[in-house]
KEKE-3310 file (N, C-alpha, C; in steps of 0.2 Angstrom, whole numbers, plus 5000, padded with zeros to 4 digits):
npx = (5230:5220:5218:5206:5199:5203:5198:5185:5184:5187:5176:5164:5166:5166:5150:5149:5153:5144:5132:5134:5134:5123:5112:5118:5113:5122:5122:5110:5097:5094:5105:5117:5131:5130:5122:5131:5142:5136:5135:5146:5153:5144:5148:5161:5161:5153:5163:5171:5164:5165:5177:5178:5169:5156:5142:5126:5130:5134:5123:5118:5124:5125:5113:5110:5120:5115:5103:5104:5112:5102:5093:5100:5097:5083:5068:5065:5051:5040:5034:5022:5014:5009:5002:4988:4969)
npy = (5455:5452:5437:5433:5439:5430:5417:5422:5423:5409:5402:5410:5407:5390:5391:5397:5388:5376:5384:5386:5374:5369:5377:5376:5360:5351:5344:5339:5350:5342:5333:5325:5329:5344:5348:5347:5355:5367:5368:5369:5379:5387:5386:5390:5405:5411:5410:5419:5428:5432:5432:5445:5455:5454:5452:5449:5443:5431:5427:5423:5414:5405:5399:5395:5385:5376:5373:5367:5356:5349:5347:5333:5322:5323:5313:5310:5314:5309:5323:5320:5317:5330:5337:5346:5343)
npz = (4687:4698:4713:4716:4705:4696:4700:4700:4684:4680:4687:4680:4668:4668:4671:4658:4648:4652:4649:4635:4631:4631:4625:4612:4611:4614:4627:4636:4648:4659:4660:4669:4669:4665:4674:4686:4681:4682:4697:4701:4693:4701:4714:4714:4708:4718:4728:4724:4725:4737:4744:4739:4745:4739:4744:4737:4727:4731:4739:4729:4720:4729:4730:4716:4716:4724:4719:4711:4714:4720:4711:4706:4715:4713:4708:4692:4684:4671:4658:4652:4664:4667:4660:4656:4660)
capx = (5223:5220:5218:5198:5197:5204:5194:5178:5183:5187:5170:5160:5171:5163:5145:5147:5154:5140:5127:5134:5132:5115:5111:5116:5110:5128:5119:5103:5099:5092:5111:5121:5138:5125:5120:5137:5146:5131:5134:5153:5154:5141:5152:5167:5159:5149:5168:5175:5160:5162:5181:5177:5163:5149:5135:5122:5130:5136:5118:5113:5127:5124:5106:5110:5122:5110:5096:5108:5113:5095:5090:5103:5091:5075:5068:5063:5043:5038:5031:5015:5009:5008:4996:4982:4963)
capy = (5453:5451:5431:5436:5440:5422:5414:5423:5422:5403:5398:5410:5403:5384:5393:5398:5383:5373:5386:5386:5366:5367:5379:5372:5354:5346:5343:5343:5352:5336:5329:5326:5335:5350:5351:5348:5361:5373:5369:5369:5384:5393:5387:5394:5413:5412:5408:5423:5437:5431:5436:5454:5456:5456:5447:5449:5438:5426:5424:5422:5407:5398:5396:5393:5376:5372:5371:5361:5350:5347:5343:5329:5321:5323:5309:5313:5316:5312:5329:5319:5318:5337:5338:5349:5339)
capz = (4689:4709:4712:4717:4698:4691:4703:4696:4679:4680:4691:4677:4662:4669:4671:4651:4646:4652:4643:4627:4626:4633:4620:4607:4609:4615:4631:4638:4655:4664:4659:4676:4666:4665:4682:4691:4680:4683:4705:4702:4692:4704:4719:4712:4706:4723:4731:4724:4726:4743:4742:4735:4750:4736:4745:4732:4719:4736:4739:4721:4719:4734:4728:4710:4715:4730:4715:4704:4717:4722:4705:4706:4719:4712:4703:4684:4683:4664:4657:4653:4669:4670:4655:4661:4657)
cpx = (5224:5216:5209:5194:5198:5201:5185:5177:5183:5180:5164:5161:5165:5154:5144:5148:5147:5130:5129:5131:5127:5112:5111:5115:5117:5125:5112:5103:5095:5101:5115:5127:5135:5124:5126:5143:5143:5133:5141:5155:5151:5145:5158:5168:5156:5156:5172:5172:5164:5170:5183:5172:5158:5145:5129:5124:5134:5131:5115:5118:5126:5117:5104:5114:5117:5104:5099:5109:5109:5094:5095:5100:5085:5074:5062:5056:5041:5033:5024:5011:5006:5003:4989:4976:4958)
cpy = (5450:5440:5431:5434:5434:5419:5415:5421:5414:5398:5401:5409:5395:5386:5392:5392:5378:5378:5387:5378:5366:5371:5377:5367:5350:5341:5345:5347:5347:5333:5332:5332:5341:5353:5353:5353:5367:5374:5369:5376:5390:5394:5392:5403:5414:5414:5416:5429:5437:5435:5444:5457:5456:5452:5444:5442:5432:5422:5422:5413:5405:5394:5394:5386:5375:5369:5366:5357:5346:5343:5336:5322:5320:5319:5312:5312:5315:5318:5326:5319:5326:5340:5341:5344:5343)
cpz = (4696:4707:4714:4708:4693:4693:4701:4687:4679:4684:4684:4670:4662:4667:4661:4648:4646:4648:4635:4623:4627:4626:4613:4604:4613:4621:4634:4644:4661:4664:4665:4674:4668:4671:4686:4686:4681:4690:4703:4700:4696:4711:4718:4712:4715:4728:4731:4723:4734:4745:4744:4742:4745:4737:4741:4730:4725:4736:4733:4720:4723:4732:4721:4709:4720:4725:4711:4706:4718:4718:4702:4710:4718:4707:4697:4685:4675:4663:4655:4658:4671:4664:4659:4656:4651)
residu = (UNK:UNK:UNK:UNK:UNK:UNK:UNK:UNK:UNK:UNK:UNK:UNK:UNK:UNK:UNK:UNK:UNK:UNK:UNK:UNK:UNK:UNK:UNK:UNK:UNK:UNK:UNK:UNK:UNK:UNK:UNK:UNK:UNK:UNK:UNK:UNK:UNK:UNK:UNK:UNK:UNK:UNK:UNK:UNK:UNK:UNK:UNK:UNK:UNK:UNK:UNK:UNK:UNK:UNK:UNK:UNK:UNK:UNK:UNK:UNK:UNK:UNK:UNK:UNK:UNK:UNK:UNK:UNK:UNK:UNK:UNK:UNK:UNK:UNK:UNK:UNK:UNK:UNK:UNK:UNK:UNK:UNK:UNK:UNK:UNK)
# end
């Protein structure tokens, strides 16, 4: 297996990792864990399309930890306020 291909596996290894605890209750996806294995593991896949030359899934990672990261920054909103009248 070319070093391209450890680096994808190992960046969308982290990716699953953090959906399987989201899915099943382990953590939530407001949980910082959550987010920064979601922008590490997206760095990481992003790292090794980029590699391969596959831009598509370059462009897809850069804006899936850019969103993770962000939401690291963003102060929580309780969901009541968004209550329509």
């Amino acid at each position: 297996m070319s070093l391209s291909n450890w680096i994808a596996s190992f960046g969308v290894g982290i990716l699953l990792i953090a959906f399987f605890l989201n899915i099943y209750g382990f953590i939530d996806n407001k949980n910082k864990v959550y987010v920064l294995l979601n922008a590490i593991g997206g760095i990481i896949s992003g790292y090794a399309s980029w590699m391969i030359g596959f831009y598509p899934f370059v462009v897809l990672n850069i804006i899936w930890s850019f969103t993770s990261i962000l939401s690291l920054f963003k102060k929580s909103v309780p969901r009541e306020t968004f209550k329509p009248e």
